[in-house]
N, C-alpha and C positions, 0 to 999 in steps of 0.2 A: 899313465892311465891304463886300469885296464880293460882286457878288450872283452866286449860282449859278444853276442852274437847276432848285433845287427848286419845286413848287407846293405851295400850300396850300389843301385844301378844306375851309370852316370852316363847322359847321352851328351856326347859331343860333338861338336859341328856349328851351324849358322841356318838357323832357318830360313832365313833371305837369301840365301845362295842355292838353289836348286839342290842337286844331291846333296850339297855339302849336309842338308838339314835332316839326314836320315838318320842320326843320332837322337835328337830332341821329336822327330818322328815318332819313332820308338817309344819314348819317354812318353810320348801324350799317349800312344794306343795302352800302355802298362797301364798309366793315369785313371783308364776308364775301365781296370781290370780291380778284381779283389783280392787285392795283395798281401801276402800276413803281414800283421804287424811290427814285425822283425825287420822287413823291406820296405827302405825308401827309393824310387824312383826319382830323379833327379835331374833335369837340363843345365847342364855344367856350361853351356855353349864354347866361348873359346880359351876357356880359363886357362890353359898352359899349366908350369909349373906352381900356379897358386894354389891348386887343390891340393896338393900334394900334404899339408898339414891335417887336413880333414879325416882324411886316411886312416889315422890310428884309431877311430873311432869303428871299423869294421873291418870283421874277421875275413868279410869275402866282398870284392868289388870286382863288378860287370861293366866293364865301359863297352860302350856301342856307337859303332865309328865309322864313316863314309871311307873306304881305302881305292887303292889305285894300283892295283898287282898287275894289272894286264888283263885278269880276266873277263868274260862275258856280265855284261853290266848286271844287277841283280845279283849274283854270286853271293852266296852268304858264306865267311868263314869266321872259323872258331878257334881260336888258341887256350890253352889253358898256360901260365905263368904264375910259377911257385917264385918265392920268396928268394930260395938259395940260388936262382937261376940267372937273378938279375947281378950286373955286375957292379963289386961295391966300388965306390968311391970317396973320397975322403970330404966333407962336406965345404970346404974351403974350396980343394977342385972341382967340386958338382958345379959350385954358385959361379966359377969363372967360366964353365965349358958352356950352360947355361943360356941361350941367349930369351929374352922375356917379352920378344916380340908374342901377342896371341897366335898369330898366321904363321911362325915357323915353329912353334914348339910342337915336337913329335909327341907320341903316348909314351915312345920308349924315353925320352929325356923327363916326363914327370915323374914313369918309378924308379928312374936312376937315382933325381933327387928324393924320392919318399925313403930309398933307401937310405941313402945319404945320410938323410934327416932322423931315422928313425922312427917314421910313419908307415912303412911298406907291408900292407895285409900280408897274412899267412899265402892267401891263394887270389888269383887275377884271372880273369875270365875275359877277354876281348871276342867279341860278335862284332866283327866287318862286314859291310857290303858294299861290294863292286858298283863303283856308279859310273855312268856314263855321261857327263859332265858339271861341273860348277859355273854356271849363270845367274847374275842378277834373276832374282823372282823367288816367289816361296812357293811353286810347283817342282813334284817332283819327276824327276822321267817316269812315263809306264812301268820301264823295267825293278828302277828300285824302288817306286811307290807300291808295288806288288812283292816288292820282299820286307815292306814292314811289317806286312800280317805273321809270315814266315817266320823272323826274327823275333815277335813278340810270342809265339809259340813254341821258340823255342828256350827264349828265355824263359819263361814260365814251366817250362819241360827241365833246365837247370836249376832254379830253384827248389822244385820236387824231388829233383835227385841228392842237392847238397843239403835237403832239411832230411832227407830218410837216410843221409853217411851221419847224421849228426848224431 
């Protein structure tokens, strides 16, 4: 297939678990944003390696993901992840290292397999934020219900950027 230049921003997490839901967060404040038409906005929730096929449908994908680095809760970071960076693996050993529980699939074991697979966009753009805990409920802490405004401006600040490189 080939690729367009659609993008895909994918909010991952559990809206029922307190921070965990800072991804699909995200996804709704994009939701009620004017987004080009190029960009789908997305709540992936806890799909693991099964999005992984979707993938060849865009040149640039934005996942947005509750992380646990240590830092001060709210923390917003950004990676960018090219294509050549990730490491290949042969898709036989992708599917057995793999495990396809939702709750333990990492971001980095879904583009191991997109690579694997032959699904792995050109360019990966990960927006993490620091949460300060996962509890039963769909509130989020002060700290990172105050970084989804943050995060959704800055996504929309990266969009601007990768449509004026285009």
């Amino acid at each position: 297939m080939e690729r367009g230049k659609k993008i895909l921003i994918a909010g991952i997490g559990n809206k029922y678990m307190g921070d965990d839901g800072f991804g699909p967060r995200v996804i709704d404040a994009l939701m009620r944003r004017n987004l080009p038409e190029n960009v789908e906005a997305r709540d992936v929730g806890l799909c693991g390696v099964t999005l992984a096929p979707d993938l060849n449908d865009y040149e640039l994908v934005i996942f947005v993901d509750a992380v646990q680095k240590g830092g001060k809760p709210g923390t917003i970071y950004r990676s960018e992840i090219k294509a050549e960076q990730v490491e290949e693996s042969k898709p036989e050993e992708a599917m057995n290292s793999f495990t396809f529980s939702v709750h333990e699939t990492r971001l980095e074991e879904l583009l191991l397999f997109a690579k694997a697979i032959g699904t792995l966009p050109p360019a990966t753009i990960v927006i993490g934020c620091e949460i300060l805990e996962v509890t039963l409920g769909e509130s989020l802490s002060p700290e990172v219900d105050a970084a989804v405004q943050r995060a959704t401006e800055l996504i929309l600040d990266e969009l601007q950027r990768y449509c004026e490189r285009k």
